[in-house]
C-alpha positions in Angstrom: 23.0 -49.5 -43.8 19.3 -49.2 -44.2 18.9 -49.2 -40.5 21.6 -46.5 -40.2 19.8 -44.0 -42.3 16.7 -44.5 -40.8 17.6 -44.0 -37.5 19.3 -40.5 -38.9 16.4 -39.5 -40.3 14.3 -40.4 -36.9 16.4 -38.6 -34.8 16.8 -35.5 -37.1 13.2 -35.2 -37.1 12.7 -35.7 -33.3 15.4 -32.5 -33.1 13.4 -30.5 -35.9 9.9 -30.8 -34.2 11.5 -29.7 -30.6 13.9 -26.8 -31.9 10.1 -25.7 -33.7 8.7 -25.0 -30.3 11.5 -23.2 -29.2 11.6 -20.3 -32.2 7.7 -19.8 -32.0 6.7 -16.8 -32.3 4.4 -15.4 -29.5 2.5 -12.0 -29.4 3.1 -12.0 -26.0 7.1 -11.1 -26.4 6.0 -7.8 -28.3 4.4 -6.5 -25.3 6.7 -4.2 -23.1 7.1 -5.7 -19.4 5.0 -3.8 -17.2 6.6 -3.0 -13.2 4.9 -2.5 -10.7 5.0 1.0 -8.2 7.2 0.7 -5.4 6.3 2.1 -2.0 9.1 3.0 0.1 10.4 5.6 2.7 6.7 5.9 4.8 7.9 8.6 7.5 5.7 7.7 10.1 6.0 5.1 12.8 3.8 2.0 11.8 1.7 0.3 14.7 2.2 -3.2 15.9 1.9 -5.2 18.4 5.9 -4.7 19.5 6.1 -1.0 18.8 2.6 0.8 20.0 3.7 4.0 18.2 1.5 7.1 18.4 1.7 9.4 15.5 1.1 13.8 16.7 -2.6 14.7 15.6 -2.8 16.3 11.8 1.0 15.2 11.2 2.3 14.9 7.3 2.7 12.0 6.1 5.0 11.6 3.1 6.7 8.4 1.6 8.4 7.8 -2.1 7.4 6.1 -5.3 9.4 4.6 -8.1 9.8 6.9 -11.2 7.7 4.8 -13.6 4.3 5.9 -12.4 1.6 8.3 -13.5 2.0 10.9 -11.0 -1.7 11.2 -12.1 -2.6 8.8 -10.7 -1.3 8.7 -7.4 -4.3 7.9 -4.5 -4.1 8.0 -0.4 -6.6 7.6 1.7 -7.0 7.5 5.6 -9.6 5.2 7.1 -11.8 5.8 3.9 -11.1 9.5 4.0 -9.7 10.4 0.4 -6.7 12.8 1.0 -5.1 15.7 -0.6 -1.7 14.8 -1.8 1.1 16.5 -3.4 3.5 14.8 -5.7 6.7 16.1 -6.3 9.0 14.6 -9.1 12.5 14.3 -7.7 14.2 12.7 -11.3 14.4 8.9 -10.1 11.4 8.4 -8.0 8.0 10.5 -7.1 8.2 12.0 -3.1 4.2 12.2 -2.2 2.8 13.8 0.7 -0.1 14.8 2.5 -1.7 15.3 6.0 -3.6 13.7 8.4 -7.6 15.0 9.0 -8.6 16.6 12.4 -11.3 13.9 12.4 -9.0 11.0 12.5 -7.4 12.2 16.0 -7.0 9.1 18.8 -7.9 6.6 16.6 -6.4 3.9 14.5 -6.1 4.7 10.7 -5.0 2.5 7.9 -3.6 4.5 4.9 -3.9 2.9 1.4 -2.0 4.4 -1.5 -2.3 3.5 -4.8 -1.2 4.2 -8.1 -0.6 3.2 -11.7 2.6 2.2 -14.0 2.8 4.3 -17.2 2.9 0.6 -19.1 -0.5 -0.3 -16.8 0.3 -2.3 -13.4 -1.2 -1.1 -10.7 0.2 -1.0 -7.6 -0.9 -0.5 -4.0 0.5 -0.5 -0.6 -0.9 0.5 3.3 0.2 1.3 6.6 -1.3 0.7 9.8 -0.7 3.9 12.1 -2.0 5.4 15.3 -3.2 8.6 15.6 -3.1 10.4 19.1 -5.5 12.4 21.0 -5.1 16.1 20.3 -5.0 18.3 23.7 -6.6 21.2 21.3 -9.8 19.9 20.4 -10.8 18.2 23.6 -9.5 21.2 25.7 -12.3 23.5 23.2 -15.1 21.7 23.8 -16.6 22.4 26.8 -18.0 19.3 28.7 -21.6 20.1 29.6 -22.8 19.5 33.1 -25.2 16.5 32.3 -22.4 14.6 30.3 -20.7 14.4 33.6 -20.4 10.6 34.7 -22.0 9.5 31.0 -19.5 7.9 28.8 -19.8 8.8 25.1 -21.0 6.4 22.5 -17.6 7.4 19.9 -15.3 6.1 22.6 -16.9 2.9 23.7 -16.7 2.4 19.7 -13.2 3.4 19.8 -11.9 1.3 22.1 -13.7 -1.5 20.9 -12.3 -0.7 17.8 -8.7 0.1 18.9 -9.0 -3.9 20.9 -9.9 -5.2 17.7 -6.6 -4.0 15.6 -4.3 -5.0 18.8 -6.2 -8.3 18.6 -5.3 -8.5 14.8 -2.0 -7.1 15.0 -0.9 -9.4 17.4 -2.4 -12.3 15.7 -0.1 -11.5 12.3 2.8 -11.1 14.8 2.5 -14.9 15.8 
């Protein structure tokens, strides 16, 4: 009998001290869940090593957000180039765009966008894109006689450049 009530009271107390740990109170449930942005609908074609897409010089860009963001906050930039956007509020998600510099034409540009949550996340997302020559600009500059034959020191980098991110590209592809 002895035995019977001891082994009651052992395995009552074994169920007290683990139901304890499961009603503990924890600061961490008070604070709200924070979401991160979602990046979604990016109109332009995106370079890779299957599709070698070429995007018209100066285009618009434009792409959506989810609706829990500070439109605020909302960044792009193009190869480093900080650029102008305009956010426009659409009730269940943020529709941003913006366009392309002149000075980005036949090269490769990676566009970053960021922004933040109301509740704090940050998010960020980027797409790889190609940007063709434009027919304008070279067509306005006249080529001087002595550049005849010389190759310019912009392309060399750019095609070095542009072997590189095929190099890459192809490389994540695998």
């Amino acid at each position: 009998m002895m035995i019977k009530k001891l082994l009651k009271l052992t395995v009552f107390s074994i169920a007290a001290s683990l139901a304890n740990g499961a009603f503990a109170y924890s600061e961490d449930m008070d604070k709200p869940a924070c979401k991160t942005p979602k990046f979604r609908d990016f109109n332009l074609p995106v370079y890779s090593a299957e599709n070698k897409a070429e995007v018209a010089p100066e285009s618009e860009l434009m792409f959506t957000i989810s609706n829990w963001i500070a439109p605020e906050s909302v960044s792009v930039t193009a190869k480093g180039i900080p650029l102008e956007v305009e956010v426009e509020n659409k009730n269940s998600f943020f529709r941003v765009s913006a366009k392309l510099p002149a000075s980005l034409n036949g090269k490769f540009a990676r566009i970053n966008v960021r922004a933040d949550a109301v509740l704090g996340c940050k998010g960020m997302d980027g797409w790889l894109i190609k940007i063709a020559d434009s027919p304008q600009i070279l067509a306005s500059e006249p080529e001087a006689d002595e550049n005849i034959g010389k190759t310019d020191p912009e392309q060399v980098v750019d095609k070095v450049e542009e072997e590189k991110v095929e190099a890459i590209v192809e490389k994540v592809g695998e």
